[in-house]
FILUMZA-111869 format. One record per residue (C-alpha): x, y, z; residue in three letters. Coordinates in Angstrom, 3 decimals, always signed. Example, Ala and Ser with C-alpha at 12.3 -4.5 7.8 and 13.67 -1.06 7.14 Angstrom:
FILUMZA-111869
+----------+----------+----------+-----+
:       px :       py :       pz :   r :
+----------+----------+----------+-----+
:  +12.300 :   -4.500 :   +7.800 : ALA :
:  +13.670 :   -1.060 :   +7.140 : SER :
+----------+----------+----------+-----+
//
This chain:
FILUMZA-111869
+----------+----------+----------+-----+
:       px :       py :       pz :   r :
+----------+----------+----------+-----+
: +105.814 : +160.858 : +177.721 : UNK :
: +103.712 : +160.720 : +180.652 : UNK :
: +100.563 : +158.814 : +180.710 : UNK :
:  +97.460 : +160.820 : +180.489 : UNK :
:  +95.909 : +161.289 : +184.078 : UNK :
:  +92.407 : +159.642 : +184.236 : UNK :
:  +89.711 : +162.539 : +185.142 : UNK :
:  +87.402 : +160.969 : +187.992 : UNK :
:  +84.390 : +162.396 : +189.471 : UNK :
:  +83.258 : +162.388 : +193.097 : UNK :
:  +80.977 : +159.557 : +192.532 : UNK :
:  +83.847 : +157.927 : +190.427 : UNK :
:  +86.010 : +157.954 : +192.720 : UNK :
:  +84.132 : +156.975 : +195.210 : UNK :
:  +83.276 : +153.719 : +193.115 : UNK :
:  +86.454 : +153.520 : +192.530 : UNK :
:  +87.590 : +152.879 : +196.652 : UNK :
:  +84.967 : +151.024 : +197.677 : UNK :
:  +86.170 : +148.039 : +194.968 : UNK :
:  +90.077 : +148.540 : +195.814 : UNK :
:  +90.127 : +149.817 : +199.524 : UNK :
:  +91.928 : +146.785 : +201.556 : UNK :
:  +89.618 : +147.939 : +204.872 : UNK :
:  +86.250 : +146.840 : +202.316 : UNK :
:  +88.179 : +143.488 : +202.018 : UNK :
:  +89.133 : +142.574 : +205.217 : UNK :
:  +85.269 : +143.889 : +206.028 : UNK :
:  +83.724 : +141.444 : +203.596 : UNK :
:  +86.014 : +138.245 : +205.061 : UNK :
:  +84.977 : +139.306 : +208.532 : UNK :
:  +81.655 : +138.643 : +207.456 : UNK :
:  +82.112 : +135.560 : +205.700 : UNK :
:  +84.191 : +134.008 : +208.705 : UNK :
:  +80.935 : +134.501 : +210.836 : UNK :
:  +78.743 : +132.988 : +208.635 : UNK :
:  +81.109 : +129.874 : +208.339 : UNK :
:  +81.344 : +129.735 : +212.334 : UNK :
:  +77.365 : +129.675 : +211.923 : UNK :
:  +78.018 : +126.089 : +211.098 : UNK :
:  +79.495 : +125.297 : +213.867 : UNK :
:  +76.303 : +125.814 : +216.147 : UNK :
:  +74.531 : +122.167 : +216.151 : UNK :
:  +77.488 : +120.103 : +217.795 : UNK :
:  +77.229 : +116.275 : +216.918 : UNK :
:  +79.985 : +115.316 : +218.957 : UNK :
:  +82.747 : +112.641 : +218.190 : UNK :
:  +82.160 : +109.354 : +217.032 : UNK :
:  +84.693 : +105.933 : +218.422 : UNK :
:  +85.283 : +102.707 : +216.990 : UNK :
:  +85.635 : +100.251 : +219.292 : UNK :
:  +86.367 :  +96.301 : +219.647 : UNK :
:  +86.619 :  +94.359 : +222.727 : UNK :
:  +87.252 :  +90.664 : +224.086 : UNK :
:  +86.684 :  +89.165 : +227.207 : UNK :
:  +87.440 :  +85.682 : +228.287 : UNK :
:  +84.885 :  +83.924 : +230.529 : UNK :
:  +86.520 :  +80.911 : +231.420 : UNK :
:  +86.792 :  +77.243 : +230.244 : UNK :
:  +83.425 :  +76.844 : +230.210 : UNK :
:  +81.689 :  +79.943 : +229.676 : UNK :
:  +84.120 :  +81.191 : +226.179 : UNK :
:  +84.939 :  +84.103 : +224.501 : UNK :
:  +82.351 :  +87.265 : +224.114 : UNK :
:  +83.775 :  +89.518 : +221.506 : UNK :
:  +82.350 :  +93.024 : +221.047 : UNK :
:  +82.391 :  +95.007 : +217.950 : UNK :
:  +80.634 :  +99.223 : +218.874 : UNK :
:  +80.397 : +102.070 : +217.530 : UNK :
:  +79.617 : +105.231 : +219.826 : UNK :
:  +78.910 : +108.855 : +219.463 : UNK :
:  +79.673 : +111.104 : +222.434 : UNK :
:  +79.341 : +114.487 : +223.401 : UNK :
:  +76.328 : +114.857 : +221.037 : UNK :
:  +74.969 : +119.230 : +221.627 : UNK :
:  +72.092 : +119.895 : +220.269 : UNK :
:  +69.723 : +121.831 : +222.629 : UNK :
:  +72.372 : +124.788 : +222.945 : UNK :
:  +72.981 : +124.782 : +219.355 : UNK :
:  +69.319 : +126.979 : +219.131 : UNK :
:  +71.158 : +129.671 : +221.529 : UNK :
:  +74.768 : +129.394 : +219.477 : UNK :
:  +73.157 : +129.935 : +216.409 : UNK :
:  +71.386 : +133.336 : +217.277 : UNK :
:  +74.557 : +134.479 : +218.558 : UNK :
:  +76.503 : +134.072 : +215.220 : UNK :
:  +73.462 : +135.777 : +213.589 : UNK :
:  +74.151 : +138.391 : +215.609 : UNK :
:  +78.145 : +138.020 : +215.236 : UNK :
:  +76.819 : +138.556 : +211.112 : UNK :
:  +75.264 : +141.355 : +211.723 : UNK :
:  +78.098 : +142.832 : +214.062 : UNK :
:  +79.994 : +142.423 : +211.086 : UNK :
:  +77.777 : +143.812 : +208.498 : UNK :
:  +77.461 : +146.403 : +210.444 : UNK :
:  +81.413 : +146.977 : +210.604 : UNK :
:  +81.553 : +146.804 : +207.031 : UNK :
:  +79.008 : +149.650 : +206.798 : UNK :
:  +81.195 : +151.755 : +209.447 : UNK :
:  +84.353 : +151.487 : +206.984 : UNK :
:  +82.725 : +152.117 : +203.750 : UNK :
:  +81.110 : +155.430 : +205.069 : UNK :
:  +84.586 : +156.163 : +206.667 : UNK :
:  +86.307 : +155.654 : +203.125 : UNK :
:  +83.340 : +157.873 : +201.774 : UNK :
:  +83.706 : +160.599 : +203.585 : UNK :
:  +87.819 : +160.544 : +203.377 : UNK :
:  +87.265 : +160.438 : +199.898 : UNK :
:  +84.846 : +163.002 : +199.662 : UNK :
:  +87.305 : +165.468 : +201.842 : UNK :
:  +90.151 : +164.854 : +200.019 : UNK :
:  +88.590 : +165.577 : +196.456 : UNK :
:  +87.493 : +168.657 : +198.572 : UNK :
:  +90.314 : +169.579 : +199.060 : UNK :
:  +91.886 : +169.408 : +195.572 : UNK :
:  +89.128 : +171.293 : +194.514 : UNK :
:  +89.941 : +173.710 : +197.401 : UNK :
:  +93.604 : +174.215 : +196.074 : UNK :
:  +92.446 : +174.316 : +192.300 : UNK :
:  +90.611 : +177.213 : +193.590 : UNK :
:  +93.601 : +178.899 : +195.335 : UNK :
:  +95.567 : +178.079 : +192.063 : UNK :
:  +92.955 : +180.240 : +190.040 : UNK :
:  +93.093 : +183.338 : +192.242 : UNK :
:  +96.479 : +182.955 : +192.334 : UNK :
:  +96.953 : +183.170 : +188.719 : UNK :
:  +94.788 : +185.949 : +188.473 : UNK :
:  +97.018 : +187.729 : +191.014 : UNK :
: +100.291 : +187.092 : +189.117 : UNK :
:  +98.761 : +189.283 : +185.821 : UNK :
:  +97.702 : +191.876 : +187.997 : UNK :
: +101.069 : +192.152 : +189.278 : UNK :
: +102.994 : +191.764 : +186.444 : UNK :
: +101.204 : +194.629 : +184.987 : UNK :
: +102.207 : +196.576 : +188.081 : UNK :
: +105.885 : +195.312 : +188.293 : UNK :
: +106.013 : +196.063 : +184.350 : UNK :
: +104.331 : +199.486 : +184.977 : UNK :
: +106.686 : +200.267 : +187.829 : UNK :
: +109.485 : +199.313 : +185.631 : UNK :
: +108.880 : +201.369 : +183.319 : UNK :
: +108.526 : +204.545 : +185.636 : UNK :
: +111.765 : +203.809 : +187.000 : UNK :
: +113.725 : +203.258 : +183.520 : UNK :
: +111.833 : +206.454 : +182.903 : UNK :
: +112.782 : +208.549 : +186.058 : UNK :
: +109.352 : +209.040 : +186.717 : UNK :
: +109.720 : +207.247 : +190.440 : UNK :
: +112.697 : +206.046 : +192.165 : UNK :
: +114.102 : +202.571 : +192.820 : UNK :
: +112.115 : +201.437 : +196.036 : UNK :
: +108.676 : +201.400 : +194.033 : UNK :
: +109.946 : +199.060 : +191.830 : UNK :
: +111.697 : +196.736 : +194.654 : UNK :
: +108.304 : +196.552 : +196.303 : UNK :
: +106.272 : +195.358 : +192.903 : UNK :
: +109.102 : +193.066 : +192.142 : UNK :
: +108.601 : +191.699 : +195.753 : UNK :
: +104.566 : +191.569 : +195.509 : UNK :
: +105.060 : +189.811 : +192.326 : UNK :
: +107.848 : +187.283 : +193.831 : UNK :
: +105.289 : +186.544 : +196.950 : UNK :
: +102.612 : +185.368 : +194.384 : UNK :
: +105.206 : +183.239 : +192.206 : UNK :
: +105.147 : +181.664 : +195.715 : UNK :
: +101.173 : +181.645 : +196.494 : UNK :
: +101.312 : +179.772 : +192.966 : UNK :
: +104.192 : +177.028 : +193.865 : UNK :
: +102.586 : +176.658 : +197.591 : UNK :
:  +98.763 : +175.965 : +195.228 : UNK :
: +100.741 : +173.585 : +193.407 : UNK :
: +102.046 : +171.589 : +195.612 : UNK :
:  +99.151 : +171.225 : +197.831 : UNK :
:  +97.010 : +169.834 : +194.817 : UNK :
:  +99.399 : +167.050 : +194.390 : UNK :
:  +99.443 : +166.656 : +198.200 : UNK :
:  +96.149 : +166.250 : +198.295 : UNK :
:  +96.056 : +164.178 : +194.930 : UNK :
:  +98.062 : +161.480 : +196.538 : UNK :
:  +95.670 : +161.541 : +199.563 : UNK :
:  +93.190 : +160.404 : +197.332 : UNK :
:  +95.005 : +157.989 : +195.080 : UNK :
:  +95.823 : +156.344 : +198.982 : UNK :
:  +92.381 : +155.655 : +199.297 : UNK :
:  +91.628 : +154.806 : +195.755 : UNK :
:  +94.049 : +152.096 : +196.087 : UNK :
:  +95.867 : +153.160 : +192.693 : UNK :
:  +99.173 : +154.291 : +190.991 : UNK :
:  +97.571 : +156.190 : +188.447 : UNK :
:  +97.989 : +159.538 : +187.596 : UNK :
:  +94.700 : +161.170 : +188.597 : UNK :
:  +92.564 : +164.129 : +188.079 : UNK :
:  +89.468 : +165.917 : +188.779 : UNK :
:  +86.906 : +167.504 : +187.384 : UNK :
:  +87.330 : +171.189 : +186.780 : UNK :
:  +84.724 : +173.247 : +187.813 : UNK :
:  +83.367 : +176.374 : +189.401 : UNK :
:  +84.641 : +176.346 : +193.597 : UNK :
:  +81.255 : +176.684 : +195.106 : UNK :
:  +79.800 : +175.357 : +198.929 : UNK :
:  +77.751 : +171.962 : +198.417 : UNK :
:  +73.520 : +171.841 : +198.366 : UNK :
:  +72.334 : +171.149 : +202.514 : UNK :
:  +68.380 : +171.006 : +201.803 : UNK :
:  +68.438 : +167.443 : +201.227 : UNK :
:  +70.926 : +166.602 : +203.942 : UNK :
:  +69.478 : +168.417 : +206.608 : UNK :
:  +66.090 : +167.513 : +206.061 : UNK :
:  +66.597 : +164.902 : +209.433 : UNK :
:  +69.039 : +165.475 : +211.618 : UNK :
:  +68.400 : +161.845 : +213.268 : UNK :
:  +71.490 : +160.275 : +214.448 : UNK :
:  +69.687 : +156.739 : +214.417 : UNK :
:  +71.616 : +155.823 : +211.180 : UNK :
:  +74.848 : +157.184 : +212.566 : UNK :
:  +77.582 : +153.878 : +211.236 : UNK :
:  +79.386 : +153.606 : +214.610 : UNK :
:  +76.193 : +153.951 : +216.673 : UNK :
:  +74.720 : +151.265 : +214.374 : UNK :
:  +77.666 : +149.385 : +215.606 : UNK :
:  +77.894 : +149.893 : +219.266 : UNK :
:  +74.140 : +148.811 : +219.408 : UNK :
:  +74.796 : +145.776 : +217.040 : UNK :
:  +77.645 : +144.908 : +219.576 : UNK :
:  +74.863 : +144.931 : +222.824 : UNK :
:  +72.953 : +142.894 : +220.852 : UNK :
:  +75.712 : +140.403 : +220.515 : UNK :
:  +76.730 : +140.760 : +224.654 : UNK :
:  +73.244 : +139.923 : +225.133 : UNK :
:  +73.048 : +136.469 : +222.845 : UNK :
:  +76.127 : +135.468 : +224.529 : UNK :
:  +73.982 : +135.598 : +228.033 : UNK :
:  +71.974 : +132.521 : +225.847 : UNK :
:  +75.411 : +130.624 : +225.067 : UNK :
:  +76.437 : +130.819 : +228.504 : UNK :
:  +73.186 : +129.965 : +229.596 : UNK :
:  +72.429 : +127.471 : +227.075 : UNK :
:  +75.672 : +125.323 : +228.594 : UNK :
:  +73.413 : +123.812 : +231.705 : UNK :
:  +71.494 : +121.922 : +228.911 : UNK :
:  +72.412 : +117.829 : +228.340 : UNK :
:  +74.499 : +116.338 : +226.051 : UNK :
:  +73.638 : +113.218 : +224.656 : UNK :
:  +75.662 : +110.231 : +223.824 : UNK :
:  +74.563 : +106.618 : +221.964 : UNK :
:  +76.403 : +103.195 : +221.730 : UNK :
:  +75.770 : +100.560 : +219.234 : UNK :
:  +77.252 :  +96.820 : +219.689 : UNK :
:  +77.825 :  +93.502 : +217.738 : UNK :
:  +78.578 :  +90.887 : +219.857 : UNK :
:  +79.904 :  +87.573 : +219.109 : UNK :
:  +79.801 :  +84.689 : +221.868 : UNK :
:  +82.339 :  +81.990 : +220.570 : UNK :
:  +80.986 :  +80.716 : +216.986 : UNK :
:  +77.334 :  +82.454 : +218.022 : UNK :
:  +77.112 :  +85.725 : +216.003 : UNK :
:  +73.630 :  +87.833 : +215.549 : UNK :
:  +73.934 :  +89.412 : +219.443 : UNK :
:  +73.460 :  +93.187 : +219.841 : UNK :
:  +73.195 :  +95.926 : +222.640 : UNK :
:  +72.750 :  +99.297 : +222.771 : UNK :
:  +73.278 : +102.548 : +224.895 : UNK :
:  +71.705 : +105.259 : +225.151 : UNK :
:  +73.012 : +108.560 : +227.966 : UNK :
:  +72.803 : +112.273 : +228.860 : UNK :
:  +75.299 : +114.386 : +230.955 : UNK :
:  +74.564 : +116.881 : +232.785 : UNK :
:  +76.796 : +118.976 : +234.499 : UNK :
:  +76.766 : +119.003 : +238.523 : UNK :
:  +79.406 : +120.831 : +239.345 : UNK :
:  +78.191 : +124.054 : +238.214 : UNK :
:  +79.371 : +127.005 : +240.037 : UNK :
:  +81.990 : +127.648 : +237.164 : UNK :
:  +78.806 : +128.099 : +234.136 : UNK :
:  +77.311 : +130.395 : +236.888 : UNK :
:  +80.196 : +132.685 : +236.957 : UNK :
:  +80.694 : +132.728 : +233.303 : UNK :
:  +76.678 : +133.477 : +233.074 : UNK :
:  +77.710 : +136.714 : +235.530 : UNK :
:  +80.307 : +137.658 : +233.653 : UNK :
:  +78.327 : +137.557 : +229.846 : UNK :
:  +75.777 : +139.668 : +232.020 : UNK :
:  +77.997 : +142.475 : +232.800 : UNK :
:  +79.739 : +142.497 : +229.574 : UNK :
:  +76.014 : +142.880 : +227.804 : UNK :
:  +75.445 : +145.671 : +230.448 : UNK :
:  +78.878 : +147.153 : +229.639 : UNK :
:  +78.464 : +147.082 : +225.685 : UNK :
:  +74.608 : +148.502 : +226.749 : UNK :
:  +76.306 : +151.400 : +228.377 : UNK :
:  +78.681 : +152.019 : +225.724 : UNK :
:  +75.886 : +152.658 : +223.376 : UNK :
:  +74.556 : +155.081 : +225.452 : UNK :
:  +77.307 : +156.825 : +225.857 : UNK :
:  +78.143 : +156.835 : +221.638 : UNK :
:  +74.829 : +158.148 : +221.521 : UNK :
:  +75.099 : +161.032 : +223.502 : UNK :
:  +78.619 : +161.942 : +221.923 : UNK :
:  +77.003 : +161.664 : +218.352 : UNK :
:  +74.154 : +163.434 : +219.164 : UNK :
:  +76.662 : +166.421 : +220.740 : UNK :
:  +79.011 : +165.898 : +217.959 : UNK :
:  +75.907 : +166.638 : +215.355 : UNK :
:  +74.316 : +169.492 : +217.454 : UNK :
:  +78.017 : +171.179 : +217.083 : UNK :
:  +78.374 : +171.005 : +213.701 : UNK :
:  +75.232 : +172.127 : +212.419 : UNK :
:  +75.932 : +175.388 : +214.654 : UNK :
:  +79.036 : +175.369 : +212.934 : UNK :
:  +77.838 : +175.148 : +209.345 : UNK :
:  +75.296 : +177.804 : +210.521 : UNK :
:  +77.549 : +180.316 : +211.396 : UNK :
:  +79.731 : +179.271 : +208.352 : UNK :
:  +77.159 : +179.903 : +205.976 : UNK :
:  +76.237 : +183.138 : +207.444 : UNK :
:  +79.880 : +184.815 : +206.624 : UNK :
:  +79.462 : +183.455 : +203.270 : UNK :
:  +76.301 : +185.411 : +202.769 : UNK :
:  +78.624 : +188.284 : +204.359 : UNK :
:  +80.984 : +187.666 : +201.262 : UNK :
:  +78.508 : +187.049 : +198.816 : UNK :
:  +76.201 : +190.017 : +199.444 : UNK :
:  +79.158 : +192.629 : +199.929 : UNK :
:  +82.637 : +192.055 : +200.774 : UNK :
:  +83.296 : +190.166 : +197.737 : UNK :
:  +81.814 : +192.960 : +195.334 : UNK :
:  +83.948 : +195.439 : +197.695 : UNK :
:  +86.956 : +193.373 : +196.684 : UNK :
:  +86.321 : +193.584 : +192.632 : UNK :
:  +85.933 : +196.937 : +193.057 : UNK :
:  +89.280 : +197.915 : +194.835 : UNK :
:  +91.277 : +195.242 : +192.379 : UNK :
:  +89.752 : +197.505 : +189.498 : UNK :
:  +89.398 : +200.992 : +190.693 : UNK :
:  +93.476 : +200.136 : +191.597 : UNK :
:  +94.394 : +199.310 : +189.103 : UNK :
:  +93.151 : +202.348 : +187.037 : UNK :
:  +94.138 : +204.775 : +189.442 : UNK :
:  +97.147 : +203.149 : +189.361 : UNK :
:  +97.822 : +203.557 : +185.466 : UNK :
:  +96.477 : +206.610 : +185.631 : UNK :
:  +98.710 : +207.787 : +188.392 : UNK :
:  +96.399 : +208.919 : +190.760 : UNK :
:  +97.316 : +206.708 : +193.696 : UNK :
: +100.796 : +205.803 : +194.923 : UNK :
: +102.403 : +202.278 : +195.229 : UNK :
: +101.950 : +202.001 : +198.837 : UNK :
:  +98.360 : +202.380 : +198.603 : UNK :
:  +98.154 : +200.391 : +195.748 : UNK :
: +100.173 : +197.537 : +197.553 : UNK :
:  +97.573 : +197.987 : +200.466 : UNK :
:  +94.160 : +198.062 : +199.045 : UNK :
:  +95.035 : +195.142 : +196.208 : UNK :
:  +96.393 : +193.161 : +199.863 : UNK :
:  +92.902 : +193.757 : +202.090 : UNK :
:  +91.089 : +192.618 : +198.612 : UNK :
:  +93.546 : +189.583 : +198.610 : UNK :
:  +92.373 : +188.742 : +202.011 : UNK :
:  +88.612 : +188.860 : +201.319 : UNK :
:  +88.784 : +186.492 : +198.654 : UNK :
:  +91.734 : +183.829 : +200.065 : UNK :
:  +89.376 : +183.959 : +203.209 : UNK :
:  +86.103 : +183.697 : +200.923 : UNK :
:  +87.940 : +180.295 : +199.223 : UNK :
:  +88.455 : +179.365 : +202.732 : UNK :
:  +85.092 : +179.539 : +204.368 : UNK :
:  +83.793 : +177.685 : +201.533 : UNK :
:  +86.157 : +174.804 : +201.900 : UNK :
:  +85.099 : +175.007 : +205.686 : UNK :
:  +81.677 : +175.003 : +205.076 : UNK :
:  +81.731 : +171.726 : +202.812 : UNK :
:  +84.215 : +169.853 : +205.450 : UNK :
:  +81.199 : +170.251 : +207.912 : UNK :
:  +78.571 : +169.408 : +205.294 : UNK :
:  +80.463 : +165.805 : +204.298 : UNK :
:  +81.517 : +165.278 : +208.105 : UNK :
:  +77.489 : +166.371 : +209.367 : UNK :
:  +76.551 : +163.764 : +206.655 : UNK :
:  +79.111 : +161.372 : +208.097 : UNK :
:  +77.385 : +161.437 : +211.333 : UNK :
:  +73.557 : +160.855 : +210.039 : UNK :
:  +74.826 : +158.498 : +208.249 : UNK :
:  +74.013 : +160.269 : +204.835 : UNK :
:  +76.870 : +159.350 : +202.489 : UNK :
+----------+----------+----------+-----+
//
């Protein structure tokens, strides 16, 4: 037997990604590597052991030394090194942010469009008893007399066109089902929730249509913020290091003797540190200039799709307000005309078709519609 499929909401499943999805993961240790390379920013250099003997003649003796030194001691550009790993936290924060709504919204689209298919498999069942009845009906006639053989071949080929509508729903539901387990990072048999195929609620999501909270726009900005502490690091290099030296010393059986040291280095030749200054400076400006140009796309990329969802939403009120009514009528005034005999199998074959068409491209326009809502949301950073 095959194990019962776990039913999973939109919210569920959504849960459900953002604690298996290996992109959250290798988010998260992005993170955490830049808040262990935080540590890193107050440099206390190296420390040396040292011993040492020098031999000053009959007369004079033996000094021995006995140090300990610490070199290459950075503090004052640690300040500048540690507001650039803030930033490098953020950056990644930020990054995490930009894959988690990413995995939203592919989740969201793909239960969309199981739901889609569900809907298709509905209509599609509905089709295959309306033409049964007719392929039974124009069996009859012909066992009968009543019509000849080509009436019957075209019911029996209406009728083998929507065993095929049926197989095609089918299979796209478990297309799209393993779309979603991909993201849901699971094996298991899944499915959704069954429910009326309807456009998703806008009010709320529309009430801003700011793209300040857009995820990669959040990120390109995050990233100039970054360019620009660099310009610090770079900067930050001209600053001393410090060093200190501590020594025993030992003059042939006289012990108790010390010395100490105590230096800063600076650098002098420093042409190179300018040049690497320049170059932080035009990366900030380039990373600056990227944002600006994210912006403009996002902002172009929004303005698009609410024009879009517009003009979506205004053939659905076509549909809803007549062309769908229109459709329930032909299906039923066919249908008893056609029992009745007052209409002819090529008509019948024709007006059931056009009211095919109106609903297939109803199901359609409503599956378009919430694409744009989840992608609009996407981009305003909504999800």
């Amino acid at each position: 037997n095959s194990p019962i499929p776990k039913t999973l909401t939109v919210e569920e499943a959504i849960a459900m990604a953002k604690e298996n999805y290996p992109s959250l993961k290798e988010s998260q240790a992005i993170i955490e590597r830049e808040q262990a390379m935080k540590g890193t920013s107050f440099d206390f250099g190296s420390t040396s052991l040292y011993t040492g003997r020098e031999d000053q003649g009959v007369q004079q003796g033996v000094l021995s030394t006995y140090g300990i030194q610490q070199g290459n001691i950075d503090l004052l550009s640690g300040f500048s090194k540690s507001k650039f790993y803030k930033e490098r936290i953020k950056l990644g924060e930020k990054f995490y942010v930009v894959n988690e709504q990413q995995l939203v919204r592919n989740v969201m689209l793909a239960y969309e469009q199981i739901s889609y298919n569900k809907a298709q498999l509905r209509f599609a069942k509905q089709l295959d008893s309306v033409y049964a009845n007719f392929r039974s009906a124009a069996e009859s006639r012909y066992d009968t007399g009543e019509t000849g053989k080509l009436e019957f071949i075209a019911a029996s080929s209406e009728y083998q066109q929507i065993q095929v509508l049926r197989q095609q729903a089918y299979d796209d539901i478990e297309i799209a089902k393993r779309a979603l387990k991909q993201y849901l990072g699971t094996d298991q048999e899944i499915e959704t929730v069954e429910s009326p195929y309807q456009v998703i609620n806008t009010i709320a999501i529309l009430d801003s249509t700011s793209v300040a909270n857009n995820p990669l726009l959040q990120f390109s900005m995050q990233n100039a913020e970054v360019s620009k502490a660099n310009i610090g690091v770079e900067k930050s290099q001209f600053l001393p290091k410090f060093s200190f030296s501590y020594d025993k010393l030992k003059y042939n059986d006289f012990s108790g003797f010390s010395a100490y040291q105590v230096g800063i280095s600076i650098p002098l030749w420093f042409f190179p540190q300018k040049a690497r200054i320049k170059a932080a400076k035009a990366d900030a400006m380039i990373a600056e200039n990227q944002y600006l140009e994210q912006k403009a796309v996002v902002e172009s990329r929004v303005s698009q799709l609410i024009k879009s969802l517009e003009k979506t939403e205004k053939i659905l009120k076509y549909y809803k307000e007549g062309a769908l009514l229109l459709a329930e009528e032909q299906i039923a005034v066919a249908e008893s005309a056609s029992k009745e005999g007052e209409i002819d199998y090529v008509n019948y074959i024709t007006i059931l078709n056009s009211a095919i068409r109106i609903k297939q491209n109803h199901l359609q326009y409503i599956n378009q519609y919430n694409q744009q809502t989840i992608e609009i949301q996407f981009q305003l950073g909504n999800l």
